[in-house]
N, C-alpha and C positions, 0 to 999 in steps of 0.2 A: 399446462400441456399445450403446444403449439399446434395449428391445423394438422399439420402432417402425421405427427405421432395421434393424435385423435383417430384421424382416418386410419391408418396403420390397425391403432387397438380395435375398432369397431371393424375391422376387414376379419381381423383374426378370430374374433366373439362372435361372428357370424353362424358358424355351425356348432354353435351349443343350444339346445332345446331349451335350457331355461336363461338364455339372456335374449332383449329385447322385447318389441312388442310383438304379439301374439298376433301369426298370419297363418292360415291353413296354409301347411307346410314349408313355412319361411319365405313365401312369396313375396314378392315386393306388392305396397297399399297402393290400387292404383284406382279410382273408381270411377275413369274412363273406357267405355268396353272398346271402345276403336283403337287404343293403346295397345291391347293383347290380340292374342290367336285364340286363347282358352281362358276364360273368366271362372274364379272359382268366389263362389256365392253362395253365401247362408241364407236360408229364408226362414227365421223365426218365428213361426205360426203355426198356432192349435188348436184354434177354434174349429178346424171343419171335422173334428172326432170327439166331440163331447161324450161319447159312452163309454171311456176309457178315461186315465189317468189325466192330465191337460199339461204336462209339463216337458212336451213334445217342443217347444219354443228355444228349450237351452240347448235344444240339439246343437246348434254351430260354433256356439262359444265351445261347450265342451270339445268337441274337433279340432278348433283352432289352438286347443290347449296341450292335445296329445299329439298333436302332429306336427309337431318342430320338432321331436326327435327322430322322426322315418327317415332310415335311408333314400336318398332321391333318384340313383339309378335302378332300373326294371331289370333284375337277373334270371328270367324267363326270353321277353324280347331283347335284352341285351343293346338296351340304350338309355339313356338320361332323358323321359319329356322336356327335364327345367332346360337341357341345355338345345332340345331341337325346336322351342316355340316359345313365345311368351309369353309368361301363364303368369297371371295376375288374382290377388284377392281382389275382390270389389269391393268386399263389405257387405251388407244385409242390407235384404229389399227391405225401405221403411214401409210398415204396416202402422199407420195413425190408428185405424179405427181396429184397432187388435182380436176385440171378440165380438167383432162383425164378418161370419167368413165371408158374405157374399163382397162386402169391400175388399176384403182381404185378398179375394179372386180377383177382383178386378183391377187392384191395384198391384198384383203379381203379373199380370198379365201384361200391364202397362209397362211394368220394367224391364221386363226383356225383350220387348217389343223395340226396344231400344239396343238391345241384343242382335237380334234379327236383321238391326237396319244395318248394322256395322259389319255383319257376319262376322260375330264373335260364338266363341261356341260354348256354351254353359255348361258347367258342374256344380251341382248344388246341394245344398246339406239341410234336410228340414228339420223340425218341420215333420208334420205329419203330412198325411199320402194325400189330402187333398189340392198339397201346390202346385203336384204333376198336372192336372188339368189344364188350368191357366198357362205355366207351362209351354205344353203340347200345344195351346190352339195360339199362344205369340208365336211359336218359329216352327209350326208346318200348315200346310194345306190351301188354299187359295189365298194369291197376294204375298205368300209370306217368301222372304228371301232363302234361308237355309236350306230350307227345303226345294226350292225353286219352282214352288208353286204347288207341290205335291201333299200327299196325306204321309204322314211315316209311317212306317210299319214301330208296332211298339215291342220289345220285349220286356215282358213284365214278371221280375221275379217276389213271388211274394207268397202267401200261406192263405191270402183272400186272396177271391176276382175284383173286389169291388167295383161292378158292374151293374149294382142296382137299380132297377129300371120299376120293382112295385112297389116302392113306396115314394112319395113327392118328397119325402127329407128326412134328414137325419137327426132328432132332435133339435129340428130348427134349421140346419144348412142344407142346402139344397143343392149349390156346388160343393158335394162335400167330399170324406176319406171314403164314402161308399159308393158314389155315383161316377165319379169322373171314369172311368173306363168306358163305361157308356155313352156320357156326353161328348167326349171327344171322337168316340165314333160316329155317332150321329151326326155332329156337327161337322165334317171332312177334317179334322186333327189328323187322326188315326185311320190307316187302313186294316181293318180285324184279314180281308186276304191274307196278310202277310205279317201278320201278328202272333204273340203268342205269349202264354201267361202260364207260367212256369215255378212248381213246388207247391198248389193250392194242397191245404192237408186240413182236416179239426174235423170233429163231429158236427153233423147241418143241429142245424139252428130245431129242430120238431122232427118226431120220425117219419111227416108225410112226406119231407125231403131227402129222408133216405137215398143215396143214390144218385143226387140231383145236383151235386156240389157243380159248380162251373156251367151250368142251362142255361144260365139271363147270357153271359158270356158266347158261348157257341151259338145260340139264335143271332147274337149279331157280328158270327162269322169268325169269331178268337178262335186258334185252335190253343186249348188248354192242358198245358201237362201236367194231371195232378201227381204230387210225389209218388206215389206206388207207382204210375208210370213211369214216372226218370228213376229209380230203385230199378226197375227191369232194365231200361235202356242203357243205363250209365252216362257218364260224360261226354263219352268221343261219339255218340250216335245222338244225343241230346244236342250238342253242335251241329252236328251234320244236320237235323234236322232245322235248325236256331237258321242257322246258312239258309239251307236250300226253299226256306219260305221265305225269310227275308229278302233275297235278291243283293244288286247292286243298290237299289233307291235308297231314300234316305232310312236311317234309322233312329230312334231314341230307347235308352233304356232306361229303366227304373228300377232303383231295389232295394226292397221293401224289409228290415231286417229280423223283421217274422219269420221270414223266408228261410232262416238260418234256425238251427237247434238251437233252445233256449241254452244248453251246457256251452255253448258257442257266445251267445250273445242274450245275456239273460236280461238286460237294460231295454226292453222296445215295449209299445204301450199295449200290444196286441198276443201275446203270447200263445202256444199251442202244443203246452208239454203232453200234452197225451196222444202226439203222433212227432219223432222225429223230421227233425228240417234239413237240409245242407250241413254238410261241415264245414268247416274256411277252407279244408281245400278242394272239394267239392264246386264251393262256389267259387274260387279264383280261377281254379282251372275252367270250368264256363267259360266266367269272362276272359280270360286271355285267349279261347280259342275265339272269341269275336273280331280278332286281330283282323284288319285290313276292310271291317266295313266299314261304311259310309255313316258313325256316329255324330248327327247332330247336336245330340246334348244327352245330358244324362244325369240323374238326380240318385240321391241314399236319400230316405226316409223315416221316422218312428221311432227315432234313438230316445230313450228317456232318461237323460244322464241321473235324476232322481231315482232311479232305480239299480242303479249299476253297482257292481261289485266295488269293492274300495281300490282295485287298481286300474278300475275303468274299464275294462275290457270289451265293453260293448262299444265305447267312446272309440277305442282301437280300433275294431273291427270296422268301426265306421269309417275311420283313416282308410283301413288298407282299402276297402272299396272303389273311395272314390279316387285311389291311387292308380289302381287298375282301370277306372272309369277315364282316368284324363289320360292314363298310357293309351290306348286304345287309340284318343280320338286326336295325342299327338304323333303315334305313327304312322297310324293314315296321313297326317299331315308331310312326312317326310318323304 
């Protein structure tokens, strides 16, 4: 077969989901972040939630498996990101010291710090909820570029706060899936003003808690909308609120896929069938009213493809997210 007929056949095999090698969404491998506009980034790390299952790691591979088949135009905003920016895999942040989370924060933080320099903007696939942190404190808050020196406002969708501020660790991690909402407030990551942490649902932990779900949280300033509240509000006033505290400044969002009904998304390490979550269309419609902020990055979290139905479905779910997450922050780009 001569160069040209090579080229030709490999042009034409391009959009079929099972040929070539495996890119979250057929991206092209690029694992320069000054090369793209939107870097898409698995971070294969578990250690910072040892009280659950520990197989939160295969989250990106499984992604990158089911998403060479997604359609790549957005039929809501009604444009192609692949064709307005260019969006790149990078590959996975290396994690040496694997079940060490406190390296594992520091060495996530170190990579996209790298991110930040290039103003490249991150989507990233964990990875349990501890990799937001690190995160959050490479590209916002003082010194940092993305953000242009500012805290972000975060929206946090999820089924916890994880804002734990009374206990010093989590079975050992200390930056871990239960703290970072806290430390990156306290640290100028995050500004809780302009924050907000969205679908928290389950029974507290002891009946003295009765009542108390989202308190570590709103002491440092989150406003929290637990699901019975968004059940009243609905979607287009849960926006308009999402909007009117966020502002213009920067944002980041993260989402957590607890957050979502297990019948929805039964593969995440953190489950809470005994209060309904988002639907997918619930939660799409959200994110596609966040159209036109100022998204600095934005991660999916908690996927346990060890868990998942035999057609993946949570592995899905985890596609479309972060489909809607790089729409987002490539129409703001146009």
């Amino acid at each position: 077969m001569s160069d040209e007929s090579l080229a030709a056949a490999r042009a034409s095999s391009q959009s079929w989901y099972w040929w070539g090698i495996p890119t979250f969404f057929r991206c092209p491998w690029n694992e320069d972040p000054a090369a793209c506009d939107i870097a898409l980034v698995g971070v294969p790390h578990s250690s910072g939630n040892g009280s659950t299952e520990r197989d939160q790691h295969l989250g990106p591979r499984a992604v990158r498996h089911v998403s060479g088949f997604y359609r790549r135009a957005h039929g809501v905003h009604d444009f192609s990101p692949f064709d307005t920016a260019r969006i790149h895999d990078l590959g996975d942040v290396p994690l040496p010291e694997a079940m060490n989370n406190e390296a594992c924060v520091r060495d996530i933080e170190a990579y996209y710090a790298r991110l930040d320099q290039t103003g490249t903007r991150p989507v990233s696939i964990g990875g349990d909820h501890s990799i937001t942190g690190p995160i959050l404190k490479a590209l916002a808050g003082p010194g940092r570029n993305l953000s242009k020196g500012r805290p972000a406002a975060l929206i946090h969708f999820d089924a916890h706060t994880d804002s734990y501020e009374n206990i010093p660790h989590w079975l050992g991690a200390r930056r871990s899936a239960a703290h970072w909402a806290a430390y990156t407030a306290r640290e100028a990551a995050v500004d809780p003003a302009r924050s907000l942490q969205i679908g928290m649902r389950g029974h507290p932990s002891a009946a003295i808690h009765q009542g108390k779900v989202g308190s570590s949280s709103e002491e440092l300033g989150y406003r929290v909308v637990k699901m019975a509240e968004f059940e009243e509000l609905g979607v287009a006033r849960t926006v308009e609120m999402i909007r009117a505290r966020v502002g213009d400044g920067p944002a980041y969002i993260t989402f957590d896929l607890d957050s979502l009904d297990p019948s929805v998304a039964p593969g995440v390490s953190n489950l809470e069938p005994g209060f309904g979550g988002f639907t997918i269309r619930e939660a799409t419609r959200l994110l596609q009213g966040l159209k036109g902020l100022d998204i600095i990055g934005a991660d999916v979290v908690c996927l346990m493809p060890t868990k998942d139905s035999p057609n993946q479905i949570t592995a899905q779910v985890a596609m479309v997210m972060m489909f809607e997450l790089l729409s987002l922050i490539a129409w703001r780009r146009r």
